[in-house]
N, C-alpha and C positions, 0 to 999 in steps of 0.2 A: 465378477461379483466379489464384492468386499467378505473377505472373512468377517465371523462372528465371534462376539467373544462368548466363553463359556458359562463365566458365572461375575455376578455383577460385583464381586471383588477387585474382578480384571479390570469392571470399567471403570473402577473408583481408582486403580494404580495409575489407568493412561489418562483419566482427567487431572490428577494429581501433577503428573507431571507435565502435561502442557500447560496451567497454570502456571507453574515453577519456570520453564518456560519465559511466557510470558508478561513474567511481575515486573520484569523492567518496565514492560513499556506502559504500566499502570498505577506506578510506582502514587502519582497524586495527579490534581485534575491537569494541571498542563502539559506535565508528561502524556495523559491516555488521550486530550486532545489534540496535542502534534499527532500520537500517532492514529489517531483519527482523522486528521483534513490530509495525510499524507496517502493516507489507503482512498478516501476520497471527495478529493477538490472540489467536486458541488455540495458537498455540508456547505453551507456558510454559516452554518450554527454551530460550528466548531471551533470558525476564526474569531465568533461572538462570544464562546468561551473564553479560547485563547486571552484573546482581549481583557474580557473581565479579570481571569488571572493575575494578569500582570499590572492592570490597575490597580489589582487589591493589592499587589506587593508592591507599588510606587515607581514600576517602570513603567512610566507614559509613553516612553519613544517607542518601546514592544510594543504596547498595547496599540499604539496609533497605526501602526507596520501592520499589526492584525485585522483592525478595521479594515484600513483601505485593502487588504485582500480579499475581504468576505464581501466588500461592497463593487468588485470586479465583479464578483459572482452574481451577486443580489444588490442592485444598485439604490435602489427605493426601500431595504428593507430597516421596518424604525425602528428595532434594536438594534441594529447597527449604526444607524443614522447618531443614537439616543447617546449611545456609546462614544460616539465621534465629537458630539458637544460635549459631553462630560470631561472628556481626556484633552479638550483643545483649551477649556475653562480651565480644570487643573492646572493646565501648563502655562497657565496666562496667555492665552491668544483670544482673549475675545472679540477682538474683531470677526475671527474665523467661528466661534462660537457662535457669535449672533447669526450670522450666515447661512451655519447648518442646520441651528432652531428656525430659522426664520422659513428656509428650506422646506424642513418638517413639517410647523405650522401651515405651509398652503398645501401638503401636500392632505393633511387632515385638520383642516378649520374649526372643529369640533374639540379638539382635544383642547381644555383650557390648562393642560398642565403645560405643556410647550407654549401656549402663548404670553403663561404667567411668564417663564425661563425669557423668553423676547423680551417682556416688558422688563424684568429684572437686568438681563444685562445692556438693556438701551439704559437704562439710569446707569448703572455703572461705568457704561462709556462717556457719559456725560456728550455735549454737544454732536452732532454728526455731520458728517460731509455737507457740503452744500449748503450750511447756516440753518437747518432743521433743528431745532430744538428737540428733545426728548420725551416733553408731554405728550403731543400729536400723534408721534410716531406710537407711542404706546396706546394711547386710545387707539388709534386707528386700530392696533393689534389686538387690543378687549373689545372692541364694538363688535 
């Protein structure tokens, strides 16, 4: 059995100092996220932090490294999905952008914000494989 403390002075000195402790590792949100998916690997909503993090401070390559780990864990999941187009647009790859909205939108057909982001970067691609014009493929995506 655990000793007790005697008077709740004592327990404000031992919470004091495990905070002190452990301020490093919460120092700000990517710090207390690492060490969150570190203690444990099924959060995937920690690598979806992560991620954000680092997109907010303009490392896309971090931020995409993050993705694709949270989507080992959680493969279908749309915030991470959400995250994965944003950061591949960022970087200029909309091929891979279109891809993963396009992805998203069948996997929820409903969602007109994902199918506007489809129709948006089909016109930005301008023509497509296969002599497909841009119109069509966007209707088909709003209808």
């Amino acid at each position: 059995r655990a000793p007790r403390l005697k008077s709740p002075a004592a327990s404000v000195v031992v919470l004091a100092a495990i905070s002190l402790g452990r301020r490093d590792f919460f120092r700000d949100d990517e710090i207390f996220t690492s060490q969150w998916t570190r203690r444990n690997p099924e959060a995937w909503r920690g690598f979806a932090r992560r991620a954000e993090a680092c997109e907010a401070g303009g490392r896309l390559e971090a931020a995409d490294r993050q993705v694709k780990r949270g989507l080992m864990l959680q493969p279908e999941a749309p915030e991470l999905m959400l995250r994965q187009g944003s950061i591949q647009e960022k970087a200029g790859r909309l091929e891979e952008a279109l891809l993963t909205f396009r992805e998203m939108a069948a996997l929820n057909p409903t969602n007109w914000e994902i199918r506007e982001k489809v129709a948006d970067l089909t016109f930005k691609l301008g023509p497509l494989s296969g002599g497909q014009r841009p119109l069509p493929v966007v209707v088909g995506h709003l209808a």
